[in-house]
BAVEX-567785 format. One record per residue (C-alpha): residue number from 0; x, y, z. Coordinates in pm, 1 decimal, padded with zeros to 6 digits, m for minus. Each point is the difference from the previous one (the first is absolute). Layout:
  nr       c1       c2       c3
 NUM        X        Y        Z
...
***
This chain:
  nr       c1       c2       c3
   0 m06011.1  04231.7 m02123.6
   1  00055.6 m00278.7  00193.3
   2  00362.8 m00099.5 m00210.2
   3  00102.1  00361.5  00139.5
   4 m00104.6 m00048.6  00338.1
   5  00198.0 m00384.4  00047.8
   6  00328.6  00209.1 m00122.6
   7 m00035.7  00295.5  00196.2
   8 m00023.0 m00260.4  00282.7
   9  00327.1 m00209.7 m00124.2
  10  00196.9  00337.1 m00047.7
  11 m00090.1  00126.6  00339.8
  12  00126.0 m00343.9  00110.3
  13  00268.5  00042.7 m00174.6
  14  00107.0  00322.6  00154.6
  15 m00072.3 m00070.9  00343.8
  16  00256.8 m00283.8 m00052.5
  17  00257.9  00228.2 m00172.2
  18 m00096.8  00255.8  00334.8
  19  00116.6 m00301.6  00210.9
  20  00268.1 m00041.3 m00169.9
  21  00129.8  00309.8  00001.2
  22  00026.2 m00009.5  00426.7
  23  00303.1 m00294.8 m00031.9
  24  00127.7 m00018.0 m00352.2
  25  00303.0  00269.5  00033.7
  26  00066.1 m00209.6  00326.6
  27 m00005.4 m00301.2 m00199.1
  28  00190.5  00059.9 m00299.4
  29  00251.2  00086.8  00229.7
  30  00051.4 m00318.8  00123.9
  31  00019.7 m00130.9 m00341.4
  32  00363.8 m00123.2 m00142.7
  33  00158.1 m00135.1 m00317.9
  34  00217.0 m00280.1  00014.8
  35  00290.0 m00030.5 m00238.9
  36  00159.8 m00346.4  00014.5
  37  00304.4 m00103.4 m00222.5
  38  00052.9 m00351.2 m00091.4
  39  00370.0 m00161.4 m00036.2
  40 m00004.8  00119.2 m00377.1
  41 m00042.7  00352.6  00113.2
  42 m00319.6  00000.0 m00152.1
  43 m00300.3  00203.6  00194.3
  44 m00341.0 m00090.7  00088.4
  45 m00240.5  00257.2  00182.9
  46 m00313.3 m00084.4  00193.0
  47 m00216.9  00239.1  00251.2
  48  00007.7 m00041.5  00400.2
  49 m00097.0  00169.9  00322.6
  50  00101.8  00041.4  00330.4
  51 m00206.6 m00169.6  00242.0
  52  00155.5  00048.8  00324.2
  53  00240.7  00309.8  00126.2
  54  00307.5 m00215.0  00031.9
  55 m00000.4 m00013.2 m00360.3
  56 m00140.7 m00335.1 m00108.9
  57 m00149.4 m00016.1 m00328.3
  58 m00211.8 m00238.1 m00236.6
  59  00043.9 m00012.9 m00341.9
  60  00002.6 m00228.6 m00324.9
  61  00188.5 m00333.1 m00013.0
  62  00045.5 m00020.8 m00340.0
  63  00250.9  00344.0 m00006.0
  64  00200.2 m00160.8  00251.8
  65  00031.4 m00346.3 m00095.6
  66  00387.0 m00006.4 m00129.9
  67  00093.4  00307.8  00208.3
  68  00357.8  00067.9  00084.0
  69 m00061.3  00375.4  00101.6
  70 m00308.9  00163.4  00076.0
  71 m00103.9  00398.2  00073.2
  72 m00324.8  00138.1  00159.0
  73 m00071.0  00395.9 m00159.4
  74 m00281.8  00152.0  00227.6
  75 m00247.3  00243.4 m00108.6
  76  00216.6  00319.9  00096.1
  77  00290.6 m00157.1 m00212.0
  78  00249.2 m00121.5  00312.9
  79  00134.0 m00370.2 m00062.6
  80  00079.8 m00271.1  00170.9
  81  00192.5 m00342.6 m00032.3
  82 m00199.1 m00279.1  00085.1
  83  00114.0 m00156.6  00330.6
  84 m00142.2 m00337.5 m00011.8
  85 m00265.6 m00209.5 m00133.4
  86 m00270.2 m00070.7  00278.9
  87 m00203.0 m00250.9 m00230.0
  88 m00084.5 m00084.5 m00334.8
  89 m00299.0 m00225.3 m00180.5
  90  00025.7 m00026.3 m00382.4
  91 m00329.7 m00179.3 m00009.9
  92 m00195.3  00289.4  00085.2
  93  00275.8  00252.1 m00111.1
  94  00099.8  00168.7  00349.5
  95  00307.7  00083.3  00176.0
  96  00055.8  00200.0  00332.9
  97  00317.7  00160.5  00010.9
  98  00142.9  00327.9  00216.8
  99  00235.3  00273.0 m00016.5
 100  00256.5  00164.2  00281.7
 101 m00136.2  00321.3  00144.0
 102  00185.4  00191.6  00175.5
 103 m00118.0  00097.7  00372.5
 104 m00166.2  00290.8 m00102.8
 105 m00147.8 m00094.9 m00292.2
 106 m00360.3 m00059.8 m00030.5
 107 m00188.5 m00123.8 m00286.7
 108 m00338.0  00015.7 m00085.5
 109 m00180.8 m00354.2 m00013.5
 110 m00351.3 m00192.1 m00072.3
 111 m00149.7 m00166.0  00275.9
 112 m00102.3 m00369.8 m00111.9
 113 m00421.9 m00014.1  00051.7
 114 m00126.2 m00158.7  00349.7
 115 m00261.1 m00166.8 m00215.8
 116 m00076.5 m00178.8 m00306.8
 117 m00162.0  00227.6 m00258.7
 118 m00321.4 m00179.2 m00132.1
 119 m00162.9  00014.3 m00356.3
 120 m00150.5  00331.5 m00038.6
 121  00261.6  00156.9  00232.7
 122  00136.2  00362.0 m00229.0
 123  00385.0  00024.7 m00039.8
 124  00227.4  00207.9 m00156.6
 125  00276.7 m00112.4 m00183.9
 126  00290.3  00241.5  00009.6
 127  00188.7  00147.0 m00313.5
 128  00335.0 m00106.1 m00082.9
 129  00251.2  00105.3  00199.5
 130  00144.6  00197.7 m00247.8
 131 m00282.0  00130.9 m00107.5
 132 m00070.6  00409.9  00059.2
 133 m00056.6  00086.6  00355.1
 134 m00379.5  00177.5 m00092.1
 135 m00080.4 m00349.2 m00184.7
 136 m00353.2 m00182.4  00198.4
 137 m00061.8 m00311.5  00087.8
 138 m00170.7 m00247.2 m00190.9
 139 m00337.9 m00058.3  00142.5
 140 m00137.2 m00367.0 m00023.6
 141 m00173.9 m00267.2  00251.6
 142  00074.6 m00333.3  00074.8
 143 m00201.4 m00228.2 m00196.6
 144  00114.4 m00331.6  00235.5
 145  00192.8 m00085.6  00242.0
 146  00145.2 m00383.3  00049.9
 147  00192.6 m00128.4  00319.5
 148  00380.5 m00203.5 m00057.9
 149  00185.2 m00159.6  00247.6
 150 m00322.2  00046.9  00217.0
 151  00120.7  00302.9  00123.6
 152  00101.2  00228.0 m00283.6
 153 m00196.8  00215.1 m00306.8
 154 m00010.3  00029.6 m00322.3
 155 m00220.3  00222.8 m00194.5
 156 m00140.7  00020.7 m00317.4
 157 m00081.1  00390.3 m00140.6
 158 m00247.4  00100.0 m00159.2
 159  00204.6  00124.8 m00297.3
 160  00275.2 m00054.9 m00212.0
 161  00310.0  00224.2  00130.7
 162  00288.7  00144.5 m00231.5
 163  00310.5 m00165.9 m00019.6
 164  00158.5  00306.2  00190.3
 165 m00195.9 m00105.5  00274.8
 166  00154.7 m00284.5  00110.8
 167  00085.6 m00057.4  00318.6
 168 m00137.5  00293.2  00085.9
 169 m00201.1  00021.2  00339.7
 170 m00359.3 m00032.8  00039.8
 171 m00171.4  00236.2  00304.2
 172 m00287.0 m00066.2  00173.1
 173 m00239.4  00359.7  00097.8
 174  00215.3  00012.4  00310.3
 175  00289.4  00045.3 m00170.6
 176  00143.7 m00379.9  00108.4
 177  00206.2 m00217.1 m00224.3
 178 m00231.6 m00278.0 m00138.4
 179  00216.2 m00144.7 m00258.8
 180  00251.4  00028.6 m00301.6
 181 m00144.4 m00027.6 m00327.3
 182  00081.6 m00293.2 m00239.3
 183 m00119.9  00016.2 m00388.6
 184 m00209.3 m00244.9 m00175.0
 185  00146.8 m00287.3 m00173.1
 186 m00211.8  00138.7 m00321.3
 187 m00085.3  00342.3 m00124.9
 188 m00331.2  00109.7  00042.1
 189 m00018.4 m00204.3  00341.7
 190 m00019.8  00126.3  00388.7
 191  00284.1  00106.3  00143.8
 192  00070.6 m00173.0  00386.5
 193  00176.3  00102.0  00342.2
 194  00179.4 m00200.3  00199.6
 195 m00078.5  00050.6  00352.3
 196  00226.4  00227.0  00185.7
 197  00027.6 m00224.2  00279.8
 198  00187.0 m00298.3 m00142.0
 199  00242.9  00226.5 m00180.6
 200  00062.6  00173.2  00387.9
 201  00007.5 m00330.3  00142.6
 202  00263.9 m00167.8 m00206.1
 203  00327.5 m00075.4  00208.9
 204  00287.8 m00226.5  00034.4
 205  00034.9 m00345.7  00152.0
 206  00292.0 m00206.0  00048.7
 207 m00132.4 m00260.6 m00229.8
 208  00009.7  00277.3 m00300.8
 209  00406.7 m00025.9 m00010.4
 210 m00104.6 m00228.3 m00277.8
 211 m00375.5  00210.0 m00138.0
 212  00050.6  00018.8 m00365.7
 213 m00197.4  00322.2 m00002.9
 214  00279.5  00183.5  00200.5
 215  00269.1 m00190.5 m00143.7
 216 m00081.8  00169.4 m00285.5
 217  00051.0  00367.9  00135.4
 218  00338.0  00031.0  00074.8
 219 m00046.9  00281.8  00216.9
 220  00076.4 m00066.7  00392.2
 221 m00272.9 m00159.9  00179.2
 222 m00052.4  00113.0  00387.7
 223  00042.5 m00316.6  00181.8
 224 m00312.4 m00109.1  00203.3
 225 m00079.8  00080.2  00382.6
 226  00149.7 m00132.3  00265.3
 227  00337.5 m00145.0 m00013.0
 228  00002.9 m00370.9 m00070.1
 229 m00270.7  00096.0 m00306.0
 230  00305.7  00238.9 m00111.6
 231  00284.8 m00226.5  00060.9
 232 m00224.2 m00326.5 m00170.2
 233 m00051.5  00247.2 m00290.6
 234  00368.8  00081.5 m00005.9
 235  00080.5 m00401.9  00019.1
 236 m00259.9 m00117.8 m00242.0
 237  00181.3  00216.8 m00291.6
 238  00124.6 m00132.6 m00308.3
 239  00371.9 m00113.9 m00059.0
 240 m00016.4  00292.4 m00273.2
 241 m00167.2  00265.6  00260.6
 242  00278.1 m00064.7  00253.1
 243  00226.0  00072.7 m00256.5
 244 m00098.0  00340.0 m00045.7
 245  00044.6  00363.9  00128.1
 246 m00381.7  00004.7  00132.9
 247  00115.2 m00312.7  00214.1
 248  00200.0  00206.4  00176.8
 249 m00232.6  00283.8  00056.2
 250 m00293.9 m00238.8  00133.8
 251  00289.6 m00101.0  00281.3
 252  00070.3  00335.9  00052.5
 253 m00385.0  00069.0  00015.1
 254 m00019.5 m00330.1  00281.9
 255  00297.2  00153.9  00212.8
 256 m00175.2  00364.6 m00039.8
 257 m00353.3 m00141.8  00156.2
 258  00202.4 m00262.4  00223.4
 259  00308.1  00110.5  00117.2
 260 m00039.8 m00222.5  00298.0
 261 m00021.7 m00309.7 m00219.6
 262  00298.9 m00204.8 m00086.7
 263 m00147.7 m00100.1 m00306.2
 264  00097.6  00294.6 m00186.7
 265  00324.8 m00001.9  00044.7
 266  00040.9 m00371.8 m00067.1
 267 m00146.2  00077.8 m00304.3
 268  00181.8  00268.6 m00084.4
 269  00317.9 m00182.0  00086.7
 270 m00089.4 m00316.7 m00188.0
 271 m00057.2  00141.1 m00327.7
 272  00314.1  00249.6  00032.4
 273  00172.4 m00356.1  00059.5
 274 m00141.4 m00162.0 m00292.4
 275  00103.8  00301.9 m00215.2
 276  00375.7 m00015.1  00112.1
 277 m00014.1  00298.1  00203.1
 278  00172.6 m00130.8  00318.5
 279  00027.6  00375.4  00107.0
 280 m00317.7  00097.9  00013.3
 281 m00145.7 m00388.3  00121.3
 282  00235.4  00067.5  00322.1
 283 m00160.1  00367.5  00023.5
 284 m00353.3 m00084.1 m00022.6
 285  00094.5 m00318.0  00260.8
 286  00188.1  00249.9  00257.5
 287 m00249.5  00269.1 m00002.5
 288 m00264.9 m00250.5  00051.1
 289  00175.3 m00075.8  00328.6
 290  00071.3  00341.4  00096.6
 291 m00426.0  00098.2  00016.8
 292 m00151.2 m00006.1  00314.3
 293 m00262.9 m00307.0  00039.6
 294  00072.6 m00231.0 m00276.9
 295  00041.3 m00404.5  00029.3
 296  00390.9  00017.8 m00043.3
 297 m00057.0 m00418.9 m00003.3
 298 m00123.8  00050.4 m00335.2
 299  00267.2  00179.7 m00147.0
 300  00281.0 m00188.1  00125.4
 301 m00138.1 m00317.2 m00141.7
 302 m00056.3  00166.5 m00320.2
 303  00358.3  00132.8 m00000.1
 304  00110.3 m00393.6  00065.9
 305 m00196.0 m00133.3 m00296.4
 306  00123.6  00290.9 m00207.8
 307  00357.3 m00067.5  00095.4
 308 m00030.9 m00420.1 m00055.6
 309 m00152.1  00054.3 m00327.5
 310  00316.8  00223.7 m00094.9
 311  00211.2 m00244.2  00116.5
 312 m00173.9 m00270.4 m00192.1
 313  00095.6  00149.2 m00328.0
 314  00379.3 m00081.9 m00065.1
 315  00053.1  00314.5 m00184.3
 316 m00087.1  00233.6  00278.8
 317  00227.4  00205.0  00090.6
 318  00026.5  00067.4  00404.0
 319 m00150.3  00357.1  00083.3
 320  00106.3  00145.1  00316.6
 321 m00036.0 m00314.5  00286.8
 322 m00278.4 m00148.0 m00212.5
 323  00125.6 m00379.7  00080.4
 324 m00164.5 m00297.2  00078.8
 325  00151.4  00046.0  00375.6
 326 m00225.6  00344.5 m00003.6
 327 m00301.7 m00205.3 m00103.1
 328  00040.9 m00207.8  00263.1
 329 m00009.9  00297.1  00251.4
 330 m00283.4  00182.3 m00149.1
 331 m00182.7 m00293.3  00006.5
 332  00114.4 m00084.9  00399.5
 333 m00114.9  00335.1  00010.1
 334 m00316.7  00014.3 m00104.5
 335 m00053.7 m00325.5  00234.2
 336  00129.3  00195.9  00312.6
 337 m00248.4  00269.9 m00018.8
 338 m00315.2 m00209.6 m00131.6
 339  00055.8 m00409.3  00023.2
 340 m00173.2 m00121.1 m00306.1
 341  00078.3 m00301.8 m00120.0
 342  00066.8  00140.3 m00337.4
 343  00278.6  00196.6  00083.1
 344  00179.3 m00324.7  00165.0
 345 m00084.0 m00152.8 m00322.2
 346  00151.5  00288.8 m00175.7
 347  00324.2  00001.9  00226.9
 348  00025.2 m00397.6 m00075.6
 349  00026.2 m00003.2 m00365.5
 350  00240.9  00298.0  00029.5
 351  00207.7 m00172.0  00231.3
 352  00008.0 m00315.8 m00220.9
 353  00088.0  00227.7 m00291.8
 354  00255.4  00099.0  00180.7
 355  00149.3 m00318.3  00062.7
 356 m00050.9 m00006.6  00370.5
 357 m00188.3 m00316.4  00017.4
 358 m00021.7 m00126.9  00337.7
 359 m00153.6  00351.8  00150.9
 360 m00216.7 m00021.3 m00318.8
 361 m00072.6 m00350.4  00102.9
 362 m00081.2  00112.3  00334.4
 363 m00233.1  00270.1 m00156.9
 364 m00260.4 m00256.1 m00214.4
 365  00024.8 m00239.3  00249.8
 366 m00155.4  00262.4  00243.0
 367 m00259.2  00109.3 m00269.8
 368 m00145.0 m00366.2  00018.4
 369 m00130.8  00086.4  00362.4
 370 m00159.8  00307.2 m00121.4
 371 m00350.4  00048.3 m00209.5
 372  00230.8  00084.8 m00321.4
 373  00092.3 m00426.3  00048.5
 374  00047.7 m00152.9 m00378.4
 375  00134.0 m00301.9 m00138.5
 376  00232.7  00226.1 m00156.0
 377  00168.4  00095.0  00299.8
 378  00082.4 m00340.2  00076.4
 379  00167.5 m00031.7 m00308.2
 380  00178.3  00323.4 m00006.6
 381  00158.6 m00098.0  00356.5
 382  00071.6 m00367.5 m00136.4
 383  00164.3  00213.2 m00322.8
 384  00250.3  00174.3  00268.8
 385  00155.9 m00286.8  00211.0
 386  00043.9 m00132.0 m00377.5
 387  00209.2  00263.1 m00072.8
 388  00211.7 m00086.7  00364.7
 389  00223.4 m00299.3 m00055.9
 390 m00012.2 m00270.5  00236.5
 391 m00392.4  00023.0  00037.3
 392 m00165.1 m00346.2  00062.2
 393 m00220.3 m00126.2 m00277.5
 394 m00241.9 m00064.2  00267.2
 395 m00060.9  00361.0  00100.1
 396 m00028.6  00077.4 m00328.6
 397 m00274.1 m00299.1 m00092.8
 398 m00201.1  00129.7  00389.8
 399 m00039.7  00356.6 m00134.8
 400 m00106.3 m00091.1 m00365.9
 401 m00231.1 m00249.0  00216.2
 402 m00169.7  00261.8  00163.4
 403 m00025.7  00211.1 m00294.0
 404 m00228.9 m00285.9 m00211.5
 405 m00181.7 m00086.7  00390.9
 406 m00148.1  00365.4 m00047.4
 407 m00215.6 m00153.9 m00258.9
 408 m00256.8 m00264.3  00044.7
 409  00001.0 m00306.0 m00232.8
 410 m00108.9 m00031.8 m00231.1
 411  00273.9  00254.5 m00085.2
 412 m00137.3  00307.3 m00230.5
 413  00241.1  00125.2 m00309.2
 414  00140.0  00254.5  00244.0
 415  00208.8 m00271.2  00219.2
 416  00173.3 m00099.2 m00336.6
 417  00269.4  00202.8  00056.7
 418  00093.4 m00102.8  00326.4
 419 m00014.9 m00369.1 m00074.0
 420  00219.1 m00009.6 m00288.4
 421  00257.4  00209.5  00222.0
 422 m00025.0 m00310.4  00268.5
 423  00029.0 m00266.7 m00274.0
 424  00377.1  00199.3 m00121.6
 425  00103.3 m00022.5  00367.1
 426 m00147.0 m00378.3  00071.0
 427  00183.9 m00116.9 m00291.3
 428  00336.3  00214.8  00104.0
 429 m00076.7 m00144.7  00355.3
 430 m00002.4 m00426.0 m00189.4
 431 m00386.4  00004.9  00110.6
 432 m00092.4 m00082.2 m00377.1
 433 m00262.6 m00185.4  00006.7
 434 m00159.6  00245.7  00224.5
 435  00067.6  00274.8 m00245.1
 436 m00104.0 m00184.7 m00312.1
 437 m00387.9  00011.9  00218.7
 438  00072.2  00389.5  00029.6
 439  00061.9  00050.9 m00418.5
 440 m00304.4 m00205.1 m00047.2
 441 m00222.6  00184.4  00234.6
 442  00193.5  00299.4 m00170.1
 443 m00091.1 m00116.5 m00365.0
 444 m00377.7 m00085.6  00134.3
 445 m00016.3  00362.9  00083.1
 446  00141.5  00190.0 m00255.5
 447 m00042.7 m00248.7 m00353.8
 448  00173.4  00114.4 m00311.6
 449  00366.2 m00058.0  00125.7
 450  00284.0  00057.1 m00222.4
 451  00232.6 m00296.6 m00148.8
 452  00260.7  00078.7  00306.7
 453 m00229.1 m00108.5  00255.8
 454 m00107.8 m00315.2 m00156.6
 455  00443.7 m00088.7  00000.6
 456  00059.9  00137.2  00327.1
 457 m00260.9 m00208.5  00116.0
 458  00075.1 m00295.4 m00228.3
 459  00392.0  00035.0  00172.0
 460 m00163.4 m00044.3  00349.4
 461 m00162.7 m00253.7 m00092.5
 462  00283.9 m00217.2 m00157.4
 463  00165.6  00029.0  00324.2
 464 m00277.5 m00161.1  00180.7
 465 m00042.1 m00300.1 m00228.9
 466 m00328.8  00135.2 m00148.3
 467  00021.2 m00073.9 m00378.0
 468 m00344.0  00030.8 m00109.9
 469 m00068.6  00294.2  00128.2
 470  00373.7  00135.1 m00128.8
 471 m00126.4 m00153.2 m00320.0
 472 m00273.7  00231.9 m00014.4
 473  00161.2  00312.6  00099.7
 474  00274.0 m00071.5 m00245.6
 475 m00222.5 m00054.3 m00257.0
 476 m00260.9  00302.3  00081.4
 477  00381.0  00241.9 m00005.7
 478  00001.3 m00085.0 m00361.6
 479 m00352.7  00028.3 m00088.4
 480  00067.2  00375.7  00133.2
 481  00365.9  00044.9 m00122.2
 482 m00002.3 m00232.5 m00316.8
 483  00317.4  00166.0 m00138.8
 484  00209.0 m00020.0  00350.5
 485  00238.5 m00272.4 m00067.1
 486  00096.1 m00016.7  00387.5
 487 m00364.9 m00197.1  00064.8
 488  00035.6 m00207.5 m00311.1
 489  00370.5 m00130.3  00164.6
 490 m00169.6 m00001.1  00353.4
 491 m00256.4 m00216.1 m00155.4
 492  00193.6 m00274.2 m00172.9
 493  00217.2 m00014.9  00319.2
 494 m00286.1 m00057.6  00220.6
 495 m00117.9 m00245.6 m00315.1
 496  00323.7 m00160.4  00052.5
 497  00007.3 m00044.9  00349.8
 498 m00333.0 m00224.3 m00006.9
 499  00125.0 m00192.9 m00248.7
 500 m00209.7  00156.3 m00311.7
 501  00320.2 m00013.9 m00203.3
 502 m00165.0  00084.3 m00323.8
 503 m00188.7  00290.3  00138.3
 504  00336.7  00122.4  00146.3
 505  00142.3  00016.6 m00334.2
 506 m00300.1  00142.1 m00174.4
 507  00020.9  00310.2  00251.8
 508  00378.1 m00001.5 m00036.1
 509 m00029.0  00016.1 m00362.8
 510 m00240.9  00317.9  00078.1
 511  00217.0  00179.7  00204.9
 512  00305.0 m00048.5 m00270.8
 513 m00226.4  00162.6 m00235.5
 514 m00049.7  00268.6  00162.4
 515  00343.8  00085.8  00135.1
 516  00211.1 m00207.1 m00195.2
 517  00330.5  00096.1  00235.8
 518 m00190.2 m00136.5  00356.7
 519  00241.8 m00262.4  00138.8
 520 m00263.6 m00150.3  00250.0
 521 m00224.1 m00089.6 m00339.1
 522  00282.7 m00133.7 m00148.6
 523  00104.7 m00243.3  00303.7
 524 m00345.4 m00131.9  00085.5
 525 m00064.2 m00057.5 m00373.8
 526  00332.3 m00197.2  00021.4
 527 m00064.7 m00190.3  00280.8
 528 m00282.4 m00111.9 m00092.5
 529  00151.4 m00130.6 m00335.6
 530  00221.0 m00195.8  00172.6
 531 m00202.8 m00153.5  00230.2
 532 m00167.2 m00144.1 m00317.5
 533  00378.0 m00118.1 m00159.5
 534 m00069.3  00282.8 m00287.6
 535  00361.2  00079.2 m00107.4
 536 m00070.3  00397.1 m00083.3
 537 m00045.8  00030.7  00371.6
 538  00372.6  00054.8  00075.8
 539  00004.6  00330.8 m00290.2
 540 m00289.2  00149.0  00200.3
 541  00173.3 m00047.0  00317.0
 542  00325.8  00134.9 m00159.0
 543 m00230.1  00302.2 m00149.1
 544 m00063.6  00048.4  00426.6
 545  00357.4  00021.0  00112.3
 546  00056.7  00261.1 m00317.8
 547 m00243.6  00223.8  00169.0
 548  00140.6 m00058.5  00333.5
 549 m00210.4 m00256.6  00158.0
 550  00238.8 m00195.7  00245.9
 551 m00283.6 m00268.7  00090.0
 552  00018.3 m00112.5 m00369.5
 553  00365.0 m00044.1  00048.8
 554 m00049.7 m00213.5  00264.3
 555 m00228.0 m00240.4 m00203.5
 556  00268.1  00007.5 m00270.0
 557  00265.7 m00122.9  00266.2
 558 m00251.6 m00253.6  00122.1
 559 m00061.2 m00132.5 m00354.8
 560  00343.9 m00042.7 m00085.2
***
């Protein structure tokens, strides 16, 4: 008697539930959707979702739309959609958000996400399949406990194990509110779970997800974040390989859709239209960038300039329209007149030196040293154009790469490398060698592992000052690095023979023969140095000099006879 009472009691519990039910599930399974996504091998994977907002946003499985090149949303009443963009994705707990286009009169039934956490005990009713016959019932269960992630979000545990029909389906609270999607059980015969419906409505788009594996991995369009620098960082932060694509494309067109105001856009647009070859529509996107009301014209006339110099930079490029390094320099002197940044003098500088007109470029860096944009570099790059102006005095030349290595503070950092070996080639032009023999040592402190060239170039300056040991060393250090460059082994045994280390001389003599046997040099200092110790053969190696051309041998000959 009292078996028969307890199950009377469960059943009427059992159909009060199914009564509450009844008041929202037609309402419900309206809202419910199935999502067909097709991967690049036209393959298709299907998954459940649900509307859960009347501008059509819906959450749904990961998994069906990891590899997705085309997606489509069929509602309950049969009417399809494409899916617009991906709003957010987790494959850790197996949730996307995505949303379809309505049009302006559409509406769409939806599940409101729960105001609060469901608690163990709590009822819920897990909805059929979305395919599944319109008179089918929810499945009745409770939740048997309820765990926090992220601190803020839930995730369930059921009390029962669910079909495999049911997943992703949506779990209702008594008032009719989404509480969660159902995931399966890793095992049969275990619970089933829900992932709360809040973290799957609360997944979105920053700009630091350009490079989120997750949504990588949907190739559906992503809505670009709120608020326009998130949307043009997002845009930025994109692969090589995404900026080589369609979607590119249509995330610009997206930014100049929200931001028509915003130069941005259109620089993008016109950068990557550039980059594809198509000077056409580059010039379009540029032009009707200028024509809309509001926008910072200063950005898209330096953009044009640095489009335009990086044409010109490539010797193949054909001239398109009055695309010249003359109409970089005015886009650039452009951009300056209406906003002057630094930048955009900078800009009109190197196009003017690219151009060839080096004293107004000259005029140009020099200026940008009084500025905040003031570099070593520019000191150099004006010291570069009165090189390239005959007649200029060593002296300016040596004051400007002066104040380029004065911007840095002893002792010098690896950066001022480069603009002390640039004063060092001008010293020694200038016959300040010793001086720039101090500049390829600080040079060599800075940078180490130096190539055999240096250690000769240096070893040459240093002959002319008188400094044999340390043009000993240098000689010596060129072959180490370049053992099979005959030019150091003759450079050696003539440096050998001018401190009197005869026999060295000819042992590095000997070297260089071996390696080249036709190098006339070899040939006379091996010579010489046989005669200067009365060896007889000394006059066929000399001979063996004037038959490659050597007139210095000759002279020895003459001399000997």
């Amino acid at each position: 008697m009292k078996h028969t009472y307890t199950t009377l009691i469960l059943l009427a519990a059992c159909l009060t539930l199914q009564a509450k039910t009844s008041k929202f599930l037609t309402k419900s399974r309206a809202a419910q959707v199935t999502v067909i996504a097709t991967d690049a091998s036209g393959t298709l994977h299907e998954a459940q979702g649900v509307f859960v907002s009347a501008d059509g946003q819906i959450v749904t499985d990961y998994d069906a739309l990891k590899g997705a090149v085309k997606a489509t949303v069929i509602g309950a009443n049969g009417r399809e959609w494409s899916v617009r963009y991906v709003l957010g994705a987790n494959s850790m707990y197996n949730v996307a958000r995505i949303c379809v286009s309505l049009t302006e009169k559409e509406k769409v039934e939806f599940l409101t996400p729960a105001t609060q956490s469901a608690t163990a005990g709590t009822p819920v009713f897990v909805l059929p399949n979305a395919k599944a016959d319109k008179k089918a019932l929810a499945t009745t269960d409770t939740i048997a406990a309820a765990e926090k992630f992220r601190e803020t979000y839930d995730y369930y545990t059921l009390s029962h194990e669910l079909s495999e029909r049911q997943a992703g389906c949506p779990v209702l609270n008594e008032a009719g509110e989404l509480v969660g999607l159902v995931q399966l059980a890793t095992k049969n015969g275990q619970n089933s779970y829900a992932i709360g419906a809040r973290f799957a409505t609360d997944l979105s788009i920053a700009a630091i997800d350009a490079g989120n594996n997750d949504l990588r991995s949907i190739q559906l369009q992503k809505r670009l974040p709120d608020g326009e620098q998130a949307a043009a960082s997002y845009i930025f932060l994109l692969s090589g390989k995404d900026r080589d694509s369609t979607q590119y494309m249509a995330y610009v067109d997206d930014f100049i859709r929200l931001y028509p105001a915003s130069a941005s856009g259109y620089v993008m647009r016109a950068e990557a239209q550039a980059a594809a070859g198509n000077l056409p529509a580059a010039l379009e996107a540029y032009n009707t960038g200028l024509a809309q009301p509001g926008v910072a014209a200063d950005e898209l006339h330096f953009s044009l300039s640095k489009t335009i110099y990086g044409l010109n930079q490539n010797p193949n490029y054909e001239t398109f329209q009055d695309w010249t390094l003359e109409k970089s320099v005015e886009e650039a002197a452009a951009a300056y007149k209406v906003n002057a940044l630094p930048v955009y003098l900078n800009q009109e500088a190197h196009a003017l030196y690219a151009a060839k007109k080096y004293s107004e470029a000259c005029e140009k860096f020099l200026a940008l040293t009084k500025t905040n944009l003031r570099t070593p570099e520019l000191f150099l790059y004006a010291a570069q154009c009165l090189q390239m102006q005959e007649g200029t005095p060593a002296d300016t030349l040596i004051a400007l790469q002066d104040s380029a290595v004065n911007c840095y503070s002893r002792p010098y950092p690896r950066e001022a490398a480069t603009a002390i070996l640039m004063r060092a080639t001008t010293l020694e032009k200038a016959g300040r060698t010793r001086d720039a023999i101090r500049d390829l040592n600080e040079y060599e402190h800075l940078t180490g592992n130096l190539n055999a060239n240096f250690y000769y170039e240096r070893e040459q300056m240093e002959v002319k000052c008188r400094m044999y040991p340390a043009a000993m060393n240098d000689i010596e250090r060129a072959i180490r690095l370049a053992p099979t460059e005959p030019l150091y082994y003759a450079e050696c045994a003539a440096l050998n023979y001018r401190v009197g280390q005869t026999d060295d001389a000819m042992h590095y003599a000997e070297k260089a023969i071996e390696l080249a046997p036709d190098y006339a040099d070899a040939y006379r200092i091996l010579g010489v140095c046989l005669h200067d110790k009365g060896k007889p053969e000394a006059r066929k190696y000399l001979q063996k000099a004037v038959e490659l051309g050597d007139k210095l041998a000759q002279n020895v000959l003459d001399k000997m006879k």
